[in-house]
C-alpha positions in Angstrom: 93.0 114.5 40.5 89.4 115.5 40.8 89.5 115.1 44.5 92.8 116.7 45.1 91.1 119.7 43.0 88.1 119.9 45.7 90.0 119.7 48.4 92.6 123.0 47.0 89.3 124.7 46.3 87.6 123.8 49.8 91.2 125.1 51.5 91.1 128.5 49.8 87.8 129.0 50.2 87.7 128.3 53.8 86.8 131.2 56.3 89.9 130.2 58.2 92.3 130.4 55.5 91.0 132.8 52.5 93.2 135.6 54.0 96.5 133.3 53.7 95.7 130.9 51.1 99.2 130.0 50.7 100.2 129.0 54.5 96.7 126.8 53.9 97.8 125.1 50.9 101.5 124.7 52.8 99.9 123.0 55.3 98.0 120.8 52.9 101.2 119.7 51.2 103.1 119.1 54.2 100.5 117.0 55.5 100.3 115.2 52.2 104.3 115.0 52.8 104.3 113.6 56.2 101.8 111.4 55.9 103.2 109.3 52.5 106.3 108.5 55.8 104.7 108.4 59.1 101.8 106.0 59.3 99.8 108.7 61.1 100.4 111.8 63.3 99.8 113.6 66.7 98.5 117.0 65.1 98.8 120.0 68.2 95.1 121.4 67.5 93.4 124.1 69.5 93.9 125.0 73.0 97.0 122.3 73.8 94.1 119.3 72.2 95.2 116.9 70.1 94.1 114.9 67.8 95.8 111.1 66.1 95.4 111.3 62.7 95.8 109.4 59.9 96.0 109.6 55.9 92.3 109.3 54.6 90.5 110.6 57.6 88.5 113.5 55.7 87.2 115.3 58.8 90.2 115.2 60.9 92.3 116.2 58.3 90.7 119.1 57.4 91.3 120.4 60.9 94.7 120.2 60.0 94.4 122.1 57.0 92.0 124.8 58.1 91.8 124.7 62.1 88.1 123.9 62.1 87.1 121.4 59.4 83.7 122.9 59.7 84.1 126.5 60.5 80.7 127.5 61.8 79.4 124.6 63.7 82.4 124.1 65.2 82.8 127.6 66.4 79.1 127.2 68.0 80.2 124.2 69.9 83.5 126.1 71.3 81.5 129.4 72.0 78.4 127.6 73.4 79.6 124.6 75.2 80.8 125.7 79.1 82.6 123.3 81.4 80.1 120.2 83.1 77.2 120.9 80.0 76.6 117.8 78.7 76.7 117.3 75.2 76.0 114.0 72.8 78.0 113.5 69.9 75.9 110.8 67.5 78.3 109.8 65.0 81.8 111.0 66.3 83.8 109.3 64.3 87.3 110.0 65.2 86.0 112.5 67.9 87.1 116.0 66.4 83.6 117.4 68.0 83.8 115.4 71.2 87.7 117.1 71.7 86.4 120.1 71.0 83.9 119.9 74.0 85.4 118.0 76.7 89.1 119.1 76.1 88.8 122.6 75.1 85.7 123.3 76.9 85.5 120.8 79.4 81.8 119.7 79.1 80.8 116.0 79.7 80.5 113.8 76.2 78.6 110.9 75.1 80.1 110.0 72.2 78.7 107.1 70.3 80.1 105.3 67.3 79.7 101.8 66.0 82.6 101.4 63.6 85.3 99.2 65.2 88.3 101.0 63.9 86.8 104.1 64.2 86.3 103.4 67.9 90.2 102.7 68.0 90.7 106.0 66.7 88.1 107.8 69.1 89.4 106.2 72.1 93.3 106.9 71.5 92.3 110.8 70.8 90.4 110.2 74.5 93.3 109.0 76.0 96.2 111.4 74.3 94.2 114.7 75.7 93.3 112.9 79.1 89.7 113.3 78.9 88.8 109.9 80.0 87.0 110.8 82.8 84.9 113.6 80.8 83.9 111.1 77.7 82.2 108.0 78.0 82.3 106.2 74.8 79.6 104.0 73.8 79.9 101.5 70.2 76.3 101.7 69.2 74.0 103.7 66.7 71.2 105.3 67.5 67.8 104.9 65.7 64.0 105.0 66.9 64.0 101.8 68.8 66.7 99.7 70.6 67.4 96.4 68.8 70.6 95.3 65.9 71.4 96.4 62.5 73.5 96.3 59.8 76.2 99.0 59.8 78.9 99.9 57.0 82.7 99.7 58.4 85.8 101.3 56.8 84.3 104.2 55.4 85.7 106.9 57.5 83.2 109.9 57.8 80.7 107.9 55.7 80.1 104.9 57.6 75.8 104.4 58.1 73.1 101.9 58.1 73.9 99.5 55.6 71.3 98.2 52.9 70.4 95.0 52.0 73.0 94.2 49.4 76.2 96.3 51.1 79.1 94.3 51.7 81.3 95.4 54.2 79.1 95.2 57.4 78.9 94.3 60.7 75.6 93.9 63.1 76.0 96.7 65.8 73.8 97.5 68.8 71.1 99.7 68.3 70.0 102.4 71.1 67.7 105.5 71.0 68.7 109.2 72.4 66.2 108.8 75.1 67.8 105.7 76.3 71.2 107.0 76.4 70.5 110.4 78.0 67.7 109.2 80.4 69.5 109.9 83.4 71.3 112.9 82.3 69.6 115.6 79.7 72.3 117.1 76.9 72.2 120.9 76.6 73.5 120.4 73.0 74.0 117.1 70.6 75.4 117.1 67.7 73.7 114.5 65.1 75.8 113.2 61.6 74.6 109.6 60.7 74.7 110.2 57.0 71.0 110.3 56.3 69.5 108.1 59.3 68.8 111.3 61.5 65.3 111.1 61.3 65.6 107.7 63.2 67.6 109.2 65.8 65.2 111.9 66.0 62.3 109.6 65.9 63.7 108.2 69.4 64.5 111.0 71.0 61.0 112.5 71.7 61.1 113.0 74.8 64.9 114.2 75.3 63.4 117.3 72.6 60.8 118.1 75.2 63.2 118.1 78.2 64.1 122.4 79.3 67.8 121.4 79.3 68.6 120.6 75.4 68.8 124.0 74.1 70.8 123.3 70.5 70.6 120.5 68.0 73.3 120.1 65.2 72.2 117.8 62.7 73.1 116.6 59.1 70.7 116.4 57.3 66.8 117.8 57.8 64.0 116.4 55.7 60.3 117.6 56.1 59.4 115.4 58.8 62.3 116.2 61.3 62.1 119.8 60.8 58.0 119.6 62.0 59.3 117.2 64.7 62.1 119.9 65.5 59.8 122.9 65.2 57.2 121.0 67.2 59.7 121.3 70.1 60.1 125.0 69.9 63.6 124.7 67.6 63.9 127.2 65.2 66.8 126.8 62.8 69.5 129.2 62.9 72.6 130.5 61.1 75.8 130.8 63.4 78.3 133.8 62.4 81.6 133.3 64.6 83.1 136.0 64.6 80.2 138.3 65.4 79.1 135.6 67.1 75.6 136.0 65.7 72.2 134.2 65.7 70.3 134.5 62.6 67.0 132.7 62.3 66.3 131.4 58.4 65.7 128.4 56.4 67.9 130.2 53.7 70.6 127.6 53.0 73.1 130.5 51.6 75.9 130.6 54.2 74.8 127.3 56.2 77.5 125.3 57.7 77.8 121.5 57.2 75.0 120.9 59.5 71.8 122.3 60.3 71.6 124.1 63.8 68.2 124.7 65.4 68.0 126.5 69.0 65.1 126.3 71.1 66.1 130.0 72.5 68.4 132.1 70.2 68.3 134.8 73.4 69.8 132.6 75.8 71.8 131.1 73.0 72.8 134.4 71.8 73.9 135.0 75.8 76.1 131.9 76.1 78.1 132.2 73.0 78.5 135.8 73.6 80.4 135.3 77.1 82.8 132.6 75.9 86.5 133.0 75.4 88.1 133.5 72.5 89.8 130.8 71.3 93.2 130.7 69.1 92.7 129.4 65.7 95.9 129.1 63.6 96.4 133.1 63.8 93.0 134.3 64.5 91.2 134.8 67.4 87.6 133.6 67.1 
């Protein structure tokens, strides 16, 4: 009951859906609905993309729900991403971020994600929006240096690094960012490795020093990554979509679900500015 409770209260309080709290809670009950009969459903998202999704998957179905699970750091990657940028998504679970960029906005993705039947999901959601030859999908984790570890499966969205007495695991490859983007540099990745992102920042040192990376969405920040990050000439930002504002501040009133940092907000500010609008249930954003 608890849980059903958050998710009424995350629904109506929503950007996307506090000015029609009851079509969001509709949607949430038909979904509920639909999903006790079908085993899981091609949801029509955001620009003709799709996404397969299933009961249980808590990012995905909050797309359904509220159009953009989360509101702001979703909007930045539909505003800021332009067709052919290349973006790495570390973590992408079912691919709800990778869609967003390659299918609505037709950049290049990296998407990496060690979970087996997450992969399953990740590649059908690929292959039902056509965007093979945009994503490459790679089953590893990322960390500070390239070896094995253990790794939680079955967790949905909460799937990380497993500790010493976890059951549950498998041993997945391990690669760092600099590896994987050696021969191409991201203009924006998006890290969520629940609580492991200063490893992935600890191997990325020199992708953070390379011109071309421009925006960092990332988890969770502790001390250390937010020198490292600052060290680079990231400042951390707030994203407002519909103004389509760059705030600089390490106020976490208003942040989105992840930290954003921007080594420019100017030419940030210049990108997001010049994008499209895009149709989100019955807004334009």
């Amino acid at each position: 009951m608890r849980s059903v409770l958050n998710t009424i209260k995350f629904i109506v309080a929503h950007p996307l859906c506090s000015g029609r709290p009851l079509s969001a809670l509709w949607r949430y009950v038909r979904w509920q609905a639909e999903s006790s009969i079908r085993h899981e459903l091609e949801f029509q998202w955001i620009a003709g993309a799709k996404l397969v999704v299933r009961k249980g998957m808590t990012g995905a179905t909050g797309n359904i729900y509220c159009g953009l699970h989360e509101f702001s750091d979703m909007a930045f990657v539909l505003h800021f991403l332009q067709p052919l940028d290349n973006f790495v998504d570390v973590g992408a679970n079912v691919g709800s971020y990778s869609v967003l960029a390659s299918a609505v906005c037709g950049a290049r993705t990296v998407a990496l994600e060690p979970d087996p039947t997450t992969i399953e999901f990740l590649t059908r959601n690929v292959n039902v929006n056509r965007i093979q030859s945009r994503v490459t999908i790679i089953d590893a984790a990322l960390g500070a240096t390239q070896g094995t570890a253990d790794f939680t499966i079955g967790r949905d969205t909460r799937n990380k690094m497993a500790k010493a007495d976890e059951r549950e695991t498998r041993v997945v490859r391990v690669d760092t960012l600099d590896e994987i983007v050696r021969d191409a540099a991201p203009i924006l990745v998006k890290i969520d490795v629940e609580g492991f992102e200063a490893d992935v920042i600890a191997g990325a040192k020199n992708t953070l020093g390379r011109p071309e990376l421009m925006a960092i969405l990332i988890e969770t920040v502790d001390d250390d990554v937010r020198h490292t990050l600052n060290s680079h000439g990231f400042v951390e930002v707030h994203y407002e979509p519909r103004s389509r504002v760059l705030s600089q501040t390490e106020d976490q009133a208003g942040r989105g679900a992840n930290f954003l940092f921007v080594r420019s907000i100017e030419a940030c500010t210049e990108r997001v500015k010049r994008a499209p609008p895009r149709q989100i249930l019955h807004q334009l954003i």
